[in-house]
N, C-alpha and C positions, 0 to 999 in steps of 0.2 A: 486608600485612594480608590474613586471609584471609577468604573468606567464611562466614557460620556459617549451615548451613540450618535451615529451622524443625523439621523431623523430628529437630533435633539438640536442640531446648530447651524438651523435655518435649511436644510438643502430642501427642494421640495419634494422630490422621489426617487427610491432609491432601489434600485436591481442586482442580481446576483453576479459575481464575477467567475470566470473561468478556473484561479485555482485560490479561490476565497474572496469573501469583503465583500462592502455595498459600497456604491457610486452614485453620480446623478445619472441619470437614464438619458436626458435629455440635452444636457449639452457636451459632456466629457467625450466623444467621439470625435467633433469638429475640435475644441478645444487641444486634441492631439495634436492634431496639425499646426497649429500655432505655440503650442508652446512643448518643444520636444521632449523636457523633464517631467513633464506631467504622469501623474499616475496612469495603469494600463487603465483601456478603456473596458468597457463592460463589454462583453460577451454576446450574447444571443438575445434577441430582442423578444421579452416579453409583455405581453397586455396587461397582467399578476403578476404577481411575484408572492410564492409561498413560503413565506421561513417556516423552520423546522425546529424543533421541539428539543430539548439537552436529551429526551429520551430518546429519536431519532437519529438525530447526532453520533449518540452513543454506539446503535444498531453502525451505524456505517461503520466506525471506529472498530468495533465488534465484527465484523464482515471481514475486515481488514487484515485484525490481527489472530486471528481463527480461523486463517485459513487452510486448505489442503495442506502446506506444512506442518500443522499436529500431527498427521499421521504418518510422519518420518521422527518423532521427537523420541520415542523408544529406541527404535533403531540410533538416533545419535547416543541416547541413554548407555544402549552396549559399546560405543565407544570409547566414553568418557568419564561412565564411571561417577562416581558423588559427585567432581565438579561437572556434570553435565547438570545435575539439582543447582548447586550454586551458583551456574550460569542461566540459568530457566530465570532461576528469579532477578540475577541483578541486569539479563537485559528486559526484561519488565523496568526495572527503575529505570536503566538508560533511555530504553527508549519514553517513557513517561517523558524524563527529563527533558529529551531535543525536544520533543512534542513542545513543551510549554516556552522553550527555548525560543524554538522558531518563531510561536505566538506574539511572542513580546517585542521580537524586530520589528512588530507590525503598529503598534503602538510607542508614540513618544510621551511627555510630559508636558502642557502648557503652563501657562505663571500661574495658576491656581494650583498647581502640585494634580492635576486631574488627567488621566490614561485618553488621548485621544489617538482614534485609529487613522494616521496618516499614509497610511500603504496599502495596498490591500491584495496584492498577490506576493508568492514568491519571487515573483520576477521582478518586483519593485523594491524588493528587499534586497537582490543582489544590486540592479542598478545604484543601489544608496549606495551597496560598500564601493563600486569600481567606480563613482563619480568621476572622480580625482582621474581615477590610472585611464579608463576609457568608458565613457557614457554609453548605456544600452549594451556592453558586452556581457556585462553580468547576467543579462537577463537574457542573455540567447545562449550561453552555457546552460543556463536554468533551465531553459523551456528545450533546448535540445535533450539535456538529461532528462528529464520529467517525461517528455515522449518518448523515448525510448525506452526506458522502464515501463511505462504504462502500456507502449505497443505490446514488449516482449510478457506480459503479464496476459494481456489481452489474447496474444497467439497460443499460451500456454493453457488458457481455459479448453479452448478449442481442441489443442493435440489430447489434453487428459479427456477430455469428452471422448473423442473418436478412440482411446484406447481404451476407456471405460466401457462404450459400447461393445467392442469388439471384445474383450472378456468375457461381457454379459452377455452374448449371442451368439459365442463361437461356433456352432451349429449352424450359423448361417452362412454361407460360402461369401464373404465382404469384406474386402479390404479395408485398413485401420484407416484409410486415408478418404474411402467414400463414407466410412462411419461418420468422419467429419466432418464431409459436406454437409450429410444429414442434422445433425446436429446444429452446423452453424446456420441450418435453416429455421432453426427455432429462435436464434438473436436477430432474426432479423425485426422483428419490432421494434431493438433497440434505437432505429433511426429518426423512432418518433418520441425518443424522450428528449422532453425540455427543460422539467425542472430537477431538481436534486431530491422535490418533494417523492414523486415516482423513486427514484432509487434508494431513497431511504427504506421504503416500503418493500421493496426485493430485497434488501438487506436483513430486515426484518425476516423476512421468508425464509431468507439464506441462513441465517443463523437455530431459525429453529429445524432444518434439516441437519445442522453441524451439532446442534445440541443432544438427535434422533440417534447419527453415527455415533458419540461418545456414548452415549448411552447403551446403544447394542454393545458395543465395543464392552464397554467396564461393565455391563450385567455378566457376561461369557465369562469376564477376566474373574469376578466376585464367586461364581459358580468352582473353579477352578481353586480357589484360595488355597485348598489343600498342599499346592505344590508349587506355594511361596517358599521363596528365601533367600534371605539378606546375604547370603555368600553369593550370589549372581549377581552383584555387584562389585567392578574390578576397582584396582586399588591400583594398579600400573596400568598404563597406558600409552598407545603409539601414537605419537608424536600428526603422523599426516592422518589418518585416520583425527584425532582428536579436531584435529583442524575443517576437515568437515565438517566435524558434529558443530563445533563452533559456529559454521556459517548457516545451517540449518535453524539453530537454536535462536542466532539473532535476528537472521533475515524474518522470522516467524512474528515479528514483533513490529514489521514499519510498516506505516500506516501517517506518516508525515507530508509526503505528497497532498493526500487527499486533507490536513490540518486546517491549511489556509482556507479551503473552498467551505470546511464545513462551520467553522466558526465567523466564518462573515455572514453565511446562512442563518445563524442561531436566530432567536426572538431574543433569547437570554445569551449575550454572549460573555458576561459575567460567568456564568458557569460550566465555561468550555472547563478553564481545570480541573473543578470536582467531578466534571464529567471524564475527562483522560485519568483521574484518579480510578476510581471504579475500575471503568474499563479495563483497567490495564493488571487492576488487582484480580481482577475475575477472571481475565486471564492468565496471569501468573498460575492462579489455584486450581484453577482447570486444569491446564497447562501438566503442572507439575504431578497434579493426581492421575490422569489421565495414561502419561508415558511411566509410572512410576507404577501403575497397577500393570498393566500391560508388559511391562520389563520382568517384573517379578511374576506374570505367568508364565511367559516363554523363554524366556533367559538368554542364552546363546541361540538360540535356534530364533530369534525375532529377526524377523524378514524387514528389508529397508521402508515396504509400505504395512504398517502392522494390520490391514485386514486382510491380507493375503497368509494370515497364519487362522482365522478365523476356518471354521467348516465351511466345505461347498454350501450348505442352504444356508449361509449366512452370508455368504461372498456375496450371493448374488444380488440380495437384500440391500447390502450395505454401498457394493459399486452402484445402484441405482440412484439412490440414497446420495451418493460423492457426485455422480452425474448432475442429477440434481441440484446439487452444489455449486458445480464447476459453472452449469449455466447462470444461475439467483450470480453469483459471483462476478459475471460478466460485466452486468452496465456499468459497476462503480469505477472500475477505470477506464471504461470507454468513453462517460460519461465526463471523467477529468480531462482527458486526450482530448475531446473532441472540442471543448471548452475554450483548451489552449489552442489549437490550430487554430480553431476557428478567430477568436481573437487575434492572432497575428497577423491571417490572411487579413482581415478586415479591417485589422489599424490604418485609418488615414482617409478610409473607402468612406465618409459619408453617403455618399446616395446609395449604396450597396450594403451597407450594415444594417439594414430592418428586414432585405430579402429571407423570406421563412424558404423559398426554394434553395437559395444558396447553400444556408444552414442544413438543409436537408441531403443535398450534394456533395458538403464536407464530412457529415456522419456517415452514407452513404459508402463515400473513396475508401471511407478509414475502416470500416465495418470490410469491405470487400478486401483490402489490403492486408487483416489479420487472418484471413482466410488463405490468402495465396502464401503467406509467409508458411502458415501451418503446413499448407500443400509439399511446400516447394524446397525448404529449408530442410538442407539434413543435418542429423545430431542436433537437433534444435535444443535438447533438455542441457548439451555441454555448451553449447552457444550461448544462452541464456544465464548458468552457472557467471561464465567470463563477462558477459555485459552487467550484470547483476553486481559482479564482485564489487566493478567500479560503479554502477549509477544506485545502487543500493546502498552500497558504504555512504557515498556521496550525499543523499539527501538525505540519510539517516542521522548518519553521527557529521563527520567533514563541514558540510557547507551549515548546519545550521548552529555548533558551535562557534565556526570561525568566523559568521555575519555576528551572532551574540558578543564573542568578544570585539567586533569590529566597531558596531554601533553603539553600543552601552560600557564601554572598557573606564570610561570616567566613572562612573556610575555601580561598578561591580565591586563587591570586597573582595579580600585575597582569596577566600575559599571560593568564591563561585569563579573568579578566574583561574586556580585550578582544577575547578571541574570541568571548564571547558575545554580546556587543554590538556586534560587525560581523555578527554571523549572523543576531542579532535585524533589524537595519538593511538587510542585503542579503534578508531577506525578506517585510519590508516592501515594498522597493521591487520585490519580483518578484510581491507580489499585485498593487502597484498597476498595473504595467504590464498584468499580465490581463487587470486588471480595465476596464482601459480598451478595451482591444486586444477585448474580447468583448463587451465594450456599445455600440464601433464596429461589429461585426458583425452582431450582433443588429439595429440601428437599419441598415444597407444589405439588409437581409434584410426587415424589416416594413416599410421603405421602396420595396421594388418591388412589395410586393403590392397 
């Protein structure tokens, strides 16, 4: 069955949406107002519209899932022992999985047996399933989780920036928190991105600095090889500790938020899945070689961010390097966040949805607001952990199983309806472990003060 794009079935033009899909440009905004089931409206008013490439695509998807949590994947490795290896790889499959999962809620089937794309965000996906029980709830669960995740992502660039700095410059009398200013002074261009073409391109950037750090990383570990060994791998294992590594291991892999936006983006959107294939296999292999050389150089003594066990003149290299990173890494979710707000604010607003000042005032609020969070918020890294437990399980495995089984349950055999309800179940049980794991932390942290 093939897919049939909307440019193929009459519409006359078509623009990018907040968190995926193309639309009409020109009447789907008024047309909100009058009919309230209607698809979400488009987003930020463009002149162009630039789709992006399965290769670009890729790089975001790639940004996503490589990111700063590889270099806690050793460290989970010393928890867990071999199934920390045969966790690496099968949540690569899972997550593959919801990925393509979620895609397909997006698409129904007309009387020609042919894939048309009738949805075109997340938040159209959930209003389908909660029709029935409540119209438009679904979709403010959605875009309430999706912001949240994407803010706390966003303030998390920020705090590792200003403690990046403040590593690499300890010599200078600064506080980790003016590091940050500094730093967040270098996103501030992000207020001028409009299309996803730009972040694909920092993605791009991003990734070949993440490709720079493994690479220092695994030459030192290669250097070393002498004082490998497969006995510093454990075979028993503690139970809360394991649970960690667990949520290290998975969370290192979602990249479903950003699905919807990037495949209504596509030129080819035929080949979003052999594009989440790759992707996802290249990072399984990375992945796996990476925390597996690194584990076997340092063993016991692997520190929870493994370039802190690297030499001084390589620290200081490689924090540069993660800095680096931390920023290229920034726009791809500020860029989804700002997408979504901005579309909600705007639902309904015809005379007010083309204003480029508006749009520039919502990126603006949201760019200053991950700044004072950074500022302001204490224990932000266990605050995050517990927000995480629940909006990461959630749009990972939870909601895009249980819309799959919702919308296509005629339509599925018995194995793919028990894949989805082992996926819905195994991430259930990986919020709840979080969630507990980060409100024991929290509570020995407000407990010594």
């Amino acid at each position: 069955m093939g897919l049939v794009p909307l440019s193929e079935l009459g519409q006359e033009k078509v623009v990018s949406l907040p968190a995926g899909g193309v639309a009409l440009a020109e009447d789907l905004c008024c047309q909100q107002e009058k009919d309230p089931e209607h698809k979400s409206p488009a987003p930020l008013p463009r002149a162009q519209v630039k789709l992006i490439t399965s290769w670009e695509a890729g790089w975001n998807v790639t940004n996503a899932i490589q990111g700063i949590f590889v270099l806690g994947l050793p460290y989970a490795l010393l928890h867990s022992g071999y199934s920390g290896l045969f966790l690496t790889i099968l949540s690569a499959a899972l997550c593959c999985y919801t990925g393509k999962i979620l895609i397909a809620c997006l698409y129904e089937e007309n009387e020609d047996g042919q894939l048309i794309r009738v949805r075109d965000t997340y938040e159209d996906i959930a209003n389908a399933c909660c029709k029935k029980l409540s119209p438009g709830l679904g979709g403010i669960v959605v875009n309430v989780t999706q912001v949240m995740e994407l803010i706390m992502t966003c303030v998390l660039y920020v705090v590792v920036s200003g403690n990046l700095l403040s590593h690499s410059f300890s010599y200078i009398p600064v506080t980790e928190k003016t590091w940050s200013v500094i730093a967040f002074a270098t996103l501030l261009p992000c207020v001028f991105i409009k299309t996803l073409k730009i972040v694909s391109k920092l993605s791009q950037l991003c990734s070949l600095v993440h490709f720079i750090i493994i690479l220092v990383v695994m030459t030192y570990c290669v250097t070393q090889i002498h004082q490998w060994s497969w006995a510093k791998f454990r075979l028993s294992i503690e139970f809360e500790d394991f649970l960690v590594s667990v949520g290290v291991i998975i969370f290192s892999y979602t990249s479903q938020i950003f699905l919807p936006t990037l495949e209504g983006n596509m030129k080819r959107p035929e080949e979003f899945r052999y594009m989440l294939d790759w992707t996802h296999f290249f990072a399984c292999v990375s992945k796996t070689t990476f925390a597996l050389t690194a584990f076997l150089t340092w063993g016991e003594e692997t520190k929870e961010v493994v370039t802190d066990n690297l030499p001084s003149f390589l620290q200081t290299l490689v924090n540069l390097c993660l800095l680096t990173k931390a920023l290229l890494s920034y726009p791809l979710p500020f860029f989804a966040a700002t997408e979504i707000v901005y579309a909600c604010i705007s639902r309904g607003n015809c005379s007010n949805y083309r204003s480029p000042l508006f749009a520039l005032g919502v990126r603006g609020s949201f760019l200053l607001l991950t700044l004072l969070m950074a500022m302001f918020i204490p224990h932000f890294a266990l605050l995050m952990g517990l927000t995480g437990s629940v909006t990461g399980a959630a749009m990972t495995f939870l909601l895009p199983s249980l819309f799959h089984l919702k919308l296509k349950w005629k339509k599925l055999s018995f194995l793919e309806k028990c894949a989805d309800i082992f996926v819905f179940i195994l991430g259930f049980l990986c919020s709840l472990a979080g969630i507990v794991c980060s409100i024991k932390g929290l509570l020995e942290v407000f407990g010594r003060v």
